[in-house]
LUMLUMLO-119902 format. One record per residue (C-alpha): x, y, z; residue in three letters. Coordinates in pm, whole numbers. Last residue first. Example, Ala and Ser with C-alpha at 12.3 -4.5 7.8 and 13.67 -1.06 7.14 Angstrom:
PT:X:Y:Z:rest
PT:1367:-106:714:ser
PT:1230:-450:780:ala
//
This chain:
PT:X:Y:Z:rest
PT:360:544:1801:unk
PT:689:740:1731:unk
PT:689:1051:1633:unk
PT:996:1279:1451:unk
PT:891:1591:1341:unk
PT:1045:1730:972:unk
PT:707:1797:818:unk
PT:407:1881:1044:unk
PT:259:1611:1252:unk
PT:-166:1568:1231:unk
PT:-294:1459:1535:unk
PT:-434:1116:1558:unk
PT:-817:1023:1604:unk
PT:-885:750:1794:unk
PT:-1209:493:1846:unk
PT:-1487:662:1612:unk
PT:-1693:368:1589:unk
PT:-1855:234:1265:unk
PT:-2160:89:1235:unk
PT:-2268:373:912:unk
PT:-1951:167:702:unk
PT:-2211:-37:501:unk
PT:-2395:303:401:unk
PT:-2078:470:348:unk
PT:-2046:180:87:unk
PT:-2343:113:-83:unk
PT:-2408:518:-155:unk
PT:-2059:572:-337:unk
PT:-2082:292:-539:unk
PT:-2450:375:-669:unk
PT:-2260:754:-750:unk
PT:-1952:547:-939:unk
PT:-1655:480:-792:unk
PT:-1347:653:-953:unk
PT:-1211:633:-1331:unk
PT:-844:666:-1372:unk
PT:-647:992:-1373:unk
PT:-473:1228:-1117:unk
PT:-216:1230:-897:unk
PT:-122:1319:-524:unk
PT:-152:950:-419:unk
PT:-44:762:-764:unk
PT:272:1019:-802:unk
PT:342:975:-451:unk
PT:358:601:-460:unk
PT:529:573:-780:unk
PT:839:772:-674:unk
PT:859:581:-345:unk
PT:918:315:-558:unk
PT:1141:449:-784:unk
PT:1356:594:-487:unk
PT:1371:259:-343:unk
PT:1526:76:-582:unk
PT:1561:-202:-366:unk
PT:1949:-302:-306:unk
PT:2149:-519:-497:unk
PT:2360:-894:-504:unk
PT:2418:-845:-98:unk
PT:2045:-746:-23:unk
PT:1986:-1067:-205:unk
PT:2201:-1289:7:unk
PT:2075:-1163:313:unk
PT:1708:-1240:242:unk
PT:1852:-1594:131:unk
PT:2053:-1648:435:unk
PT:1740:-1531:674:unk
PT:1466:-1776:464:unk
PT:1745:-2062:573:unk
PT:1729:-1967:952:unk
PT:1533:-1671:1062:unk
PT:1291:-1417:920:unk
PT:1037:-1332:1197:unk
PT:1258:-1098:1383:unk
PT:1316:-832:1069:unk
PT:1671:-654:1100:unk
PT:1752:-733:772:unk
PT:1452:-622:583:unk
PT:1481:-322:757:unk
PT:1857:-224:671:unk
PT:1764:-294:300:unk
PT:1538:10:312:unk
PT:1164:-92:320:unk
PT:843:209:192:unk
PT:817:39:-167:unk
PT:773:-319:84:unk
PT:657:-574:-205:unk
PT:262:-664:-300:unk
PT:154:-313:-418:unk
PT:-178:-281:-463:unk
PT:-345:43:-624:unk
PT:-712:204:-611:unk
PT:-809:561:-724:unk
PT:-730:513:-1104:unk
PT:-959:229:-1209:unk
PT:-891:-74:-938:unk
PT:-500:-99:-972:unk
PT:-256:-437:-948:unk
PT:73:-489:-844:unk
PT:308:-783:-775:unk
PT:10:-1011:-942:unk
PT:183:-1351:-1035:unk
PT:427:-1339:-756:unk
PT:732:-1648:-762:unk
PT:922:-1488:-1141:unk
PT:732:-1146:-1064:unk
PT:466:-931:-1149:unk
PT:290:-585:-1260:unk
PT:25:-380:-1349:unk
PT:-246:-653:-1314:unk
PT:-581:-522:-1383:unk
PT:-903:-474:-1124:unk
PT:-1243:-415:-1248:unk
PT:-1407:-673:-1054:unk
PT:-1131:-789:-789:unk
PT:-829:-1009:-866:unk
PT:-800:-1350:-807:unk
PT:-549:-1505:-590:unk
PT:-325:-1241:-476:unk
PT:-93:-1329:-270:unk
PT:27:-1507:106:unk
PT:346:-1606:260:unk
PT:520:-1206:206:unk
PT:808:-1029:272:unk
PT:959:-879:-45:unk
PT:1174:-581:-92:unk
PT:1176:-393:-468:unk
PT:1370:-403:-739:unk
PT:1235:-288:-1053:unk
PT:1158:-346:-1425:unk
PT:1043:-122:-1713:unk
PT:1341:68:-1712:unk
PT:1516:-243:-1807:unk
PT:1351:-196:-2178:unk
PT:995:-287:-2311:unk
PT:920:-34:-2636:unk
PT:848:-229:-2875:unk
PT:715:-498:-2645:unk
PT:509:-256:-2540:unk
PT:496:-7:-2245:unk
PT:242:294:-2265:unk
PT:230:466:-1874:unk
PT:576:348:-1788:unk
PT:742:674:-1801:unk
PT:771:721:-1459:unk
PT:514:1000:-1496:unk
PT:304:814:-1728:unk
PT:250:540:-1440:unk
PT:133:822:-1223:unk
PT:-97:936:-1501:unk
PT:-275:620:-1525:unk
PT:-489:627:-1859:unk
PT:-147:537:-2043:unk
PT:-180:146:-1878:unk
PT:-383:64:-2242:unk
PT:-71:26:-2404:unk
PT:5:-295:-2222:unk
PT:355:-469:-2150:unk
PT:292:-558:-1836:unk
PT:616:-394:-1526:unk
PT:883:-656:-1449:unk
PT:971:-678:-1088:unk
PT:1338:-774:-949:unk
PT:1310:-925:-610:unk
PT:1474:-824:-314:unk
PT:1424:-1062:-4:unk
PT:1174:-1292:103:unk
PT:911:-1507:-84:unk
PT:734:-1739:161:unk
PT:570:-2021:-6:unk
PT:516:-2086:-391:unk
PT:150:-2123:-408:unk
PT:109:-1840:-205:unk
PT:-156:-1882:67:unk
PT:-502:-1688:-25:unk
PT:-624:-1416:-162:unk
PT:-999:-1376:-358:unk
PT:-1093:-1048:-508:unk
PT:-1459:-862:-370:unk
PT:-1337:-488:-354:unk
PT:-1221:-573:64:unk
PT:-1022:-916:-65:unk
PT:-806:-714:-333:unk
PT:-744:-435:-19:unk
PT:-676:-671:228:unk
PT:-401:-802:-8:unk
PT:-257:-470:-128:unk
PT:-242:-396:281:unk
PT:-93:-734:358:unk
PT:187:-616:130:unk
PT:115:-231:59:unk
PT:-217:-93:-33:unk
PT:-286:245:-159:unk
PT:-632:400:-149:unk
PT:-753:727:-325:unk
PT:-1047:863:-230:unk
PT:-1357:758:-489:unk
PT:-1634:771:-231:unk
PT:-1722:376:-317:unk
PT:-1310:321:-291:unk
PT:-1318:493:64:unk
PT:-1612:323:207:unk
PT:-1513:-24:15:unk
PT:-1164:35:254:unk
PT:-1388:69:495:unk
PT:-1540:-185:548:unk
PT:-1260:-388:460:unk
PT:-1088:-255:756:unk
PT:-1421:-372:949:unk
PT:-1323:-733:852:unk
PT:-963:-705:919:unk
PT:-1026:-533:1272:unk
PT:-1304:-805:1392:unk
PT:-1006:-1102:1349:unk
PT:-985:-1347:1019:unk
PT:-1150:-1678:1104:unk
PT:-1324:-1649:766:unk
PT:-987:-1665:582:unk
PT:-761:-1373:412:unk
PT:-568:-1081:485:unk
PT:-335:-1291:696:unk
PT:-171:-1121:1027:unk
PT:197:-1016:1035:unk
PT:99:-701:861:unk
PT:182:-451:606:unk
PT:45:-113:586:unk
PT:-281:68:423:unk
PT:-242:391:295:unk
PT:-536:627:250:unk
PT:-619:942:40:unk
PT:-780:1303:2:unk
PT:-899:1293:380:unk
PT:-1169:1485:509:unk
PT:-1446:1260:341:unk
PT:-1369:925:550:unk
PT:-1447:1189:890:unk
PT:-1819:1084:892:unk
PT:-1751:718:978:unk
PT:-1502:760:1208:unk
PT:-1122:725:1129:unk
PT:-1013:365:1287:unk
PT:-821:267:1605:unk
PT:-903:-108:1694:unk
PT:-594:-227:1817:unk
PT:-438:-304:1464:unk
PT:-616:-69:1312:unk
PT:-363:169:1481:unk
PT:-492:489:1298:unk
PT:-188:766:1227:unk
PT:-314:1081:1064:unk
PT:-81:1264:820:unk
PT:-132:1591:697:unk
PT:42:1803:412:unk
PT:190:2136:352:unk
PT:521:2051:432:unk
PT:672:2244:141:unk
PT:459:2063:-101:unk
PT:732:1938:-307:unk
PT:894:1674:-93:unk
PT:554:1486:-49:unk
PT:541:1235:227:unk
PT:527:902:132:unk
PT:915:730:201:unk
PT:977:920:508:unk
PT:585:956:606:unk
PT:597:568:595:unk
PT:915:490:807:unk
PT:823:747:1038:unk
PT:494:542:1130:unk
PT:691:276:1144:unk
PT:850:365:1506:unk
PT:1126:588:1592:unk
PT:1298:532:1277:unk
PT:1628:308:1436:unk
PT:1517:241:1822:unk
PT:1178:213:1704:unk
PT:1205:11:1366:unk
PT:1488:-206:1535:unk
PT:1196:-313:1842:unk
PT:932:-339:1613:unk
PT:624:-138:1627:unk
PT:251:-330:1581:unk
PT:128:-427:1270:unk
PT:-165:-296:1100:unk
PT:-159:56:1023:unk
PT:-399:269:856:unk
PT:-203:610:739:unk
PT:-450:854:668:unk
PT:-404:1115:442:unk
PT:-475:1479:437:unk
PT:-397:1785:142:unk
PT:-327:2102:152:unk
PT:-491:2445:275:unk
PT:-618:2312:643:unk
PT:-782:2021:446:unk
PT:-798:1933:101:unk
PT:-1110:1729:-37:unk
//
């Protein structure tokens, strides 16, 4: 559903500001709608910032307002029975927004939250931390022609026929943790030489995106966690080539404003607004027009 005469998205967050992404973006809110928000639209789009981090979700009853969702990275896992209140109710809703048939997009922890949410299995990454730009080879499978915003990019009907370097990308990679086991339904778009699933779609309303499409080299760099031997290789990459951001960024618009895919069925729809009904509404955002800078 469109709101206000175009369309709504909500941008779930969960990590907290860093110091460089404040001082340098204002906060990684601005990072997103940078890399997300629509250049053809003339502005005619809303973003609302939820914190699910500190407990800031959309209410319940609001989940049909929005046309899609974006789920960020985190320094938290996406998996384990430990895992804090906020992970477990963002899987709530994440099944609330798949059930209604919204489109969700996942990013890093947010592609892996999303996989555990529609009943996948994730876990620690059988070949440890993976940091740095990584080239990603797109599946050779005819059948990827029902996603339009693959057939945008042209990689909507890639066989080995047809396989070239424009079916492979660099993107940025900070990540312990990956997808295990996929979720019912769920296929494998794309992977690496350490990442088995790099991205994977549910139908055509769902896609995971294990690297950073939304990261500029400069980021990646200026990252406090990444230190010591895991720092010189980061570095090194960035050195050899840059993300291809541009394609990334691309794909994510094309999947959120496109069309194509199957959605949730009607049974789908009911389960999962029903399981979200305990929700509270903590913080609602307001919307920022094109062009304004806002930190969180």
């Amino acid at each position: 559903m469109t709101v206000a005469g175009g369309r709504r998205y909500a941008l779930l967050l969960a990590l907290h500001d860093s110091d460089y992404s404040k001082n340098a973006y204002g906060g990684y809110l601005n990072v997103f709608l940078d890399a997300l928000r629509s250049d053809a639209d003339n502005g005619n789009e809303t973003w609302d910032c939820f914190r699910v981090i500190d407990g800031e979700f959309p209410a319940t009853e609001d989940l049909h307002l929005y046309d899609g969702f974006v789920v960020s990275g985190s320094p938290h896992d996406a998996h384990g029975e430990a895992s804090p209140s906020w992970v477990r109710r963002l899987c709530a809703l994440l099944r609330a927004a798949h059930g209604m048939g919204k489109r969700v997009l996942g990013v890093c922890f947010g592609h892996q939250v999303l996989c555990r949410a529609l009943g996948g299995a994730v876990g620690r990454a059988k070949g440890g931390w993976d940091v740095g730009v990584r080239k990603i080879t797109f599946v050779e499978d005819e059948d990827n022609g029902d996603l339009e915003f693959l057939q945008e990019l042209g990689l909507g009907r890639i066989s080995s026929a047809t396989a070239t370097a424009a079916s492979r990308a660099s993107i940025i990679e900070v990540h312990q943790d990956e997808v295990w086991e996929l979720p019912p339904g769920g296929k494998v778009l794309a992977y690496s030489e350490k990442t088995r699933v790099e991205m994977f779609a549910v139908g055509g309303n769902v896609l995971g995106i294990q690297g950073h499409p939304e990261y500029g080299t400069d980021i990646l760099l200026n990252l406090n966690a990444i230190d010591g031997p895991t720092a010189e290789e980061a570095r090194s990459t960035a050195e050899s080539g840059g993300p291809d951001r541009e394609f990334w960024t691309g794909l994510c618009k094309a999947f959120l404003r496109g069309g194509g895919g199957r959605g949730a069925s009607d049974d789908d729809r009911t389960m999962a607004v029903a399981e979200m009904s305990c929700s509270h509404h903590v913080f609602v955002a307001p919307s920022f027009p094109a062009g304004t800078a806002v930190g969180l």
